[in-house]
Structures are given as structure tokens and as C-alpha cells.
C-alpha positions, 0 to 999 in steps of 0.5 A: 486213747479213744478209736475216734482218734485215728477215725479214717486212717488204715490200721497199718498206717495208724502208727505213722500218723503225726496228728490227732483226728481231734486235731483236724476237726478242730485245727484246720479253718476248712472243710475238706469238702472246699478243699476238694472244690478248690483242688478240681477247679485249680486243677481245670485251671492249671490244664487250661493253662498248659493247652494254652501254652502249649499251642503257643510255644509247643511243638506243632509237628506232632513229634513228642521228641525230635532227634537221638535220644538223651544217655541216663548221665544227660537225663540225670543233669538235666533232672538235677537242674531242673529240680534246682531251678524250680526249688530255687523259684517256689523258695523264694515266690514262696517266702515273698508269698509269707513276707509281703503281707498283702499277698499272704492275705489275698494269695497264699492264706488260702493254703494255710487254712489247712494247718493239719495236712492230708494229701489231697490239700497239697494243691489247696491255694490260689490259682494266681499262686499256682500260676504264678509258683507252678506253671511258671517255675515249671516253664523255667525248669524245662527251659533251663535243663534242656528236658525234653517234652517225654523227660518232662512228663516223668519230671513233674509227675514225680514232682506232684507224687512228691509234693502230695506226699509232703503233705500226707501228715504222716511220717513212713520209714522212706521220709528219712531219706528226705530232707524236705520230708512231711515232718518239715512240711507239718512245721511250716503250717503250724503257726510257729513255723510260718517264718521258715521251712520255705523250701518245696517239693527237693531241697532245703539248701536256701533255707539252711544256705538263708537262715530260715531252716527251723530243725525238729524233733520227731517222737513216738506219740504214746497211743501211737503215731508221732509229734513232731517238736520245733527246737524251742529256741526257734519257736519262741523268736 
């Protein structure tokens, strides 16, 4: 198999890799110099945003938390809630995002130019739908839970490491403890897979519980790395 291939990638993460590099060039409909562009400036956005919440409903005594500290079995709640409501909030806007035709091509098309998926493209989309899907879901989930403003800054930065990794387009051994893993990510984004794999960041209990869960196979790719493979019954619907 030509060097050219694998032009970019470590030589000790080569072998996890689930995608040609020919398959980059020519598969994905930007260049990763936009998608860089986008990121920052939905990026800016998204800190804007939160200043702006923040002076508006945070705390404005200056104290990150107030009152005893939570014991680990009211974190761990209070984690598993959160995640939950947030799931359960980016599956469906998410699905609704696919569904509703107009909304996919002025809102969530922008990040489905990215079919074969690298890291930094986790936050390629439109700022309506960051807004929309993160901001608000993250409002929810620390409303909901009872998180603290400290609990929450290692919530949602385990979500975004999460949700990058999600994105690497690469299978490492640790993935197999995840359900909602890179390999159910790289389905979603190829074209037979647009229908289903809704579920972000935790989960994929709405899927499974909703009918949109498109199972895979996962195979060494002779020359190294793997491919994943849609069960045919799926892809063919």
C-alpha cells in the first residue's frame, strides 16, 4: 500500500486509522483550512455566548461555589443526570436537524461537508446549531442535575475531549468500552448512515430505544488500519 496513504498520521497510530488519506482528499466537500476558520469563529461565538449568560443568570458574588461540598455519590448523580438530559436533548435537535429538510440544508449540512472525520471538524457546524444543540443543552443539563458551577467545568470538558475523540476517524483499543464510539460516528457521516447513529457525546439508548441504531462491523484493513461495515440490511433501506 502506497506511504501516501497514511501521509500525516503518527506511525504508531497508522494501524487505528479507519480511512484512506485518498479518501479525505477526495471524499470531504471542504478544505480543512475552512474548517479551521469555522471552528475559531464558532468558537468565539460560543464564549461570547456564555460571558453573556453568565452576567445574566451567574453568580455575581464572585464565589465559584457556595455551601458544603457534594460527597462522590451526589457528583456521580448528579454526572449521570447531566449526561442523560444533554443526550437526550442533542438526539433529538440532532434527528430533527436530519428530518426537517430545511433546517439540514441551511443549519446542520455544514457539518456533514465533513464525511471523513479528524478531530478538530467535531466543532465544524453552524453557530445557530451550536447555540441551539450545546449551549442550550448545556444549560439544561447543569439546571437539571444540580451541578455546581466547579462539577460543571469537569462535566463539559470531558464532554468536548468526548466528543473530539468521537471524531479522531480512528478506532484505539479504549473505544471498545464505548457504545457511542468513532466507528458509530464515521457510520453517521457516510451517506448510508444519515438516517441513523443520532446519539452524541454518552449514549445510544434513543437510538436503540427509537429504531435508528445502525449496528456495524469492524475489520482490519489489509495494509493496516480498519473499515468499518453497515450491516446490509440497514444500508440498503
Amino acid at each position: 500500500m502506497p506511504k501516501i496513504i497514511h501521509k500525516g498520521i503518527p506511525g504508531s497510530f497508522k494501524k487505528y486509522r479507519l480511512h484512506l488519506k485518498i479518501d479525505d482528499e477526495e471524499k470531504n466537500l471542504v478544505s480543512r483550512r475552512t474548517v479551521i476558520k469555522g471552528v475559531l469563529l464558532y468558537q468565539t461565538f460560543q464564549v461570547i455566548v456564555t460571558c453573556l449568560l453568565f452576567k445574566v443568570t451567574g453568580n455575581h458574588s464572585g464565589d465559584v461555589d457556595v455551601g458544603p461540598k457534594p460527597s462522590l455519590i451526589v457528583l456521580a448523580r448528579q454526572y449521570v443526570i447531566a449526561a442523560l438530559v444533554l443526550d437526550t436533548w442533542l438526539y433529538f435537535g440532532h434527528r430533527i436537524m436530519h428530518q426537517n429538510k430545511f433546517l439540514y440544508k441551511h443549519i446542520h449540512a455544514q457539518h456533514h461537508r465533513v464525511i471523513v472525520n479528524y478531530p478538530f471538524a467535531a466543532n465544524y457546524h453552524h453557530f445557530l446549531e451550536g447555540f441551539t444543540q450545546d449551549t442550550i443543552g448545556g444549560i439544561l443539563a447543569i439546571r437539571l442535575s444540580g451541578m455546581s458551577p466547579r462539577a460543571s467545568i469537569f462535566f463539559f470538558s470531558f464532554a468536548v475531549i468526548k466528543a473530539v475523540d468521537d471524531h479522531c476517524g480512528s478506532w484505539l483499543p479504549f473505544h471498545i468500552l464505548f457504545g457511542n464510539n468513532t466507528v458509530f460516528h464515521s457510520v453517521h457521516h457516510q451517506l448510508y448512515g444519515s438516517k441513523y447513529n443520532f446519539s452524541t457525546i454518552f449514549f445510544v439508548h434513543w437510538d436503540k430505544i427509537l429504531g435508528t441504531y445502525m449496528p456495524y462491523s469492524l475489520e482490519k484493513r489489509a495494509g493496516g488500519g480498519f473499515e468499518a461495515h453497515a450491516l446490509e440490511d440497514n444500508k440498503n433501506e
